[in-house]
C-alpha positions, 0 to 999 in steps of 0.5 A, spaced: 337 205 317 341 201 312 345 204 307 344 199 302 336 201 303 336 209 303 333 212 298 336 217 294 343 215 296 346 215 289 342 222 286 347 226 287 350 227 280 342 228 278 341 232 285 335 238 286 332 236 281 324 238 281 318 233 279 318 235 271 312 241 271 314 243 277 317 250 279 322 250 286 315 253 289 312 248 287 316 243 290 316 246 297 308 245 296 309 239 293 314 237 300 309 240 305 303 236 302 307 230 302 308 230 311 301 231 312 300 225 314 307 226 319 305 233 321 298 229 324 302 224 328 305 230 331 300 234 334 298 229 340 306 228 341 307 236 341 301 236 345 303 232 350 310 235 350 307 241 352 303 239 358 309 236 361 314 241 360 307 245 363 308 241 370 315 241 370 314 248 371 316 251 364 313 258 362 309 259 357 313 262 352 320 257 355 315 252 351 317 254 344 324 257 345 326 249 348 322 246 341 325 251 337 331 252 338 333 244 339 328 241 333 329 235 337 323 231 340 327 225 342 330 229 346 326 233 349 322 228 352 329 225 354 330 232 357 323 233 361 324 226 364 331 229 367 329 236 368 329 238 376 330 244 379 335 247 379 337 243 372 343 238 371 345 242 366 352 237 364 346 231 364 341 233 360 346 236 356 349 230 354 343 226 355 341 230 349 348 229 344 347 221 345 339 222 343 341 225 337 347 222 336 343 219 330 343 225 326 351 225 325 349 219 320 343 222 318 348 229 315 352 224 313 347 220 308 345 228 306 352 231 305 354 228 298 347 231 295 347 237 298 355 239 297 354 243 291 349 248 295 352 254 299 352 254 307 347 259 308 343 254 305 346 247 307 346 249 315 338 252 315 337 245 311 341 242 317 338 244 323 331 243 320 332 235 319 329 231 323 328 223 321 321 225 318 324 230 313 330 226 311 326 219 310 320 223 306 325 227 302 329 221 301 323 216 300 322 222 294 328 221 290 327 213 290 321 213 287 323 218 282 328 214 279 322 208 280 316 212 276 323 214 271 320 222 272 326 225 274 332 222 279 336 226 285 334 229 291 329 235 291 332 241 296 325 245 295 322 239 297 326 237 303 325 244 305 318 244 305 318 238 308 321 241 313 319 247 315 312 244 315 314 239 320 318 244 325 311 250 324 308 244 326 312 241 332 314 249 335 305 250 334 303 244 338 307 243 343 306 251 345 299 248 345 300 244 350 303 248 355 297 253 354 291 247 354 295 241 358 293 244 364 284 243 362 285 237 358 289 233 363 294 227 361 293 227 353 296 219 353 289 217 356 287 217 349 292 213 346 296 219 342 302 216 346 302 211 339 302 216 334 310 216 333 311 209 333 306 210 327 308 214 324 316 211 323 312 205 322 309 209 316 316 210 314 318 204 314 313 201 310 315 206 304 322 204 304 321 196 304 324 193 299 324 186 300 327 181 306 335 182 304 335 189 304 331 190 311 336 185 315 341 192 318 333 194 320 332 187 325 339 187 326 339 196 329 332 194 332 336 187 336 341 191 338 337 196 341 333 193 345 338 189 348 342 196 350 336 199 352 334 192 357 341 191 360 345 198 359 342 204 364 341 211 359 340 212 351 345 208 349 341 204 345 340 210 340 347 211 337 348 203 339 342 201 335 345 206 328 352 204 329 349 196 328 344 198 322 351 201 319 354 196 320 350 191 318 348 194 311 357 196 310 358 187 311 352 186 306 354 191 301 360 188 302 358 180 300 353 182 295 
């Protein structure tokens, strides 16, 4: 994600400010209709998650304490792929922090817009992002200042936005664990493409022309490489740390 491209970046001055009309409820309303489209694009993903911790032998109730406790689909699907009998904890452990290595750069992006907010808000509002939320609610800010209606970041809206994508996520994925068994490999159906979608989804609502995507191909080429001739999850924080990088150099020169 580059950093030239990221919406709301310089909203912090003008941070949490509601779409004018609009109370904080009303942005946590406003924040839960807007991931709609991704809470959709969750259900087979969670779906499929289930059934699969299902068959690896997870209880049923394991299921939503393993996606609630680490709201991370990434890696939870890296974590099946791995899990054994007994687990290799220090693997799956390590595998996981690479996984989500992404969301040091993604807090760092949402640091300075929440910083005026105390912790008991800030870490709630942490532990509940997911590259869902934080696109969403950033994608808000940009058009905000676009429409002229308001600028900043909504924290209820990003609240909303989050806690509407995690209900979702912990739901379906319980789900699964309960019904995979009767439905059989849900990927059968195609669903296995509904995250793809989804991100293309979001990136589509952030285009703003050629020059300001370059740190997306360059985070894309870097990661297919890594992921084509360096074994485990390297790609992941390899492909983040280029995308920063490119948008740093082009921030510099333009």
């Amino acid at each position: 994600m580059s950093l030239e491209t990221i919406p709301g970046q310089a909203a912090h001055p003008a941070a949490d400010e509601p779409e004018p009309g609009l109370s904080g409820w009303g942005e946590v309303k406003r924040g839960i209709i807007a991931s709609i489209p991704m809470m959709i694009g969750f259900i087979p993903f969670g779906l499929v998650l289930g059934a699969q911790a299902q068959q690896k032998g997870f209880p049923v109730l394991g299921v939503p304490m393993l996606t609630g406790f680490s709201f991370a689909g990434g890696a939870e699907y890296a974590v099946m792929e791995l899990w054994t009998w007994p687990p290799h904890i220090f693997l799956i452990v390590a595998v996981t922090l690479l996984v989500n290595s992404r969301h040091i750069l993604m807090s760092a992006v949402l640091a300075p817009l929440l910083n005026h907010l105390p912790k008991r808000k800030v870490l709630p509002a942490l532990f509940f992002m997911c590259d869902e939320s934080w696109a969403i609610a950033l994608s808000d800010a940009a058009r905000k200042r676009e429409d002229g209606k308001a600028t900043g970041f909504s924290f209820p809206f990003y609240i909303g936005a989050a806690l509407a994508l995690y209900v979702t996520w912990v739901s379906f994925t319980t789900l699964g664990a309960v019904v995979g068994p009767l439905i059989g490999d849900v990927k059968d159906f195609g669903f296995d493409m509904a995250f793809p979608a989804v991100f293309f989804v979001l990136l589509k609502g952030m285009w703003k022309n050629v020059r300001s995507s370059l740190p997306w191909a360059v985070s894309l080429v870097v990661a297919l490489l890594t992921y084509l001739y360096i074994p485990g999850a390297w790609y992941v924080p390899a492909g983040a740390a280029a995308g920063v990088i490119a948008a740093l150099i082009l921030s510099e020169v333009s």
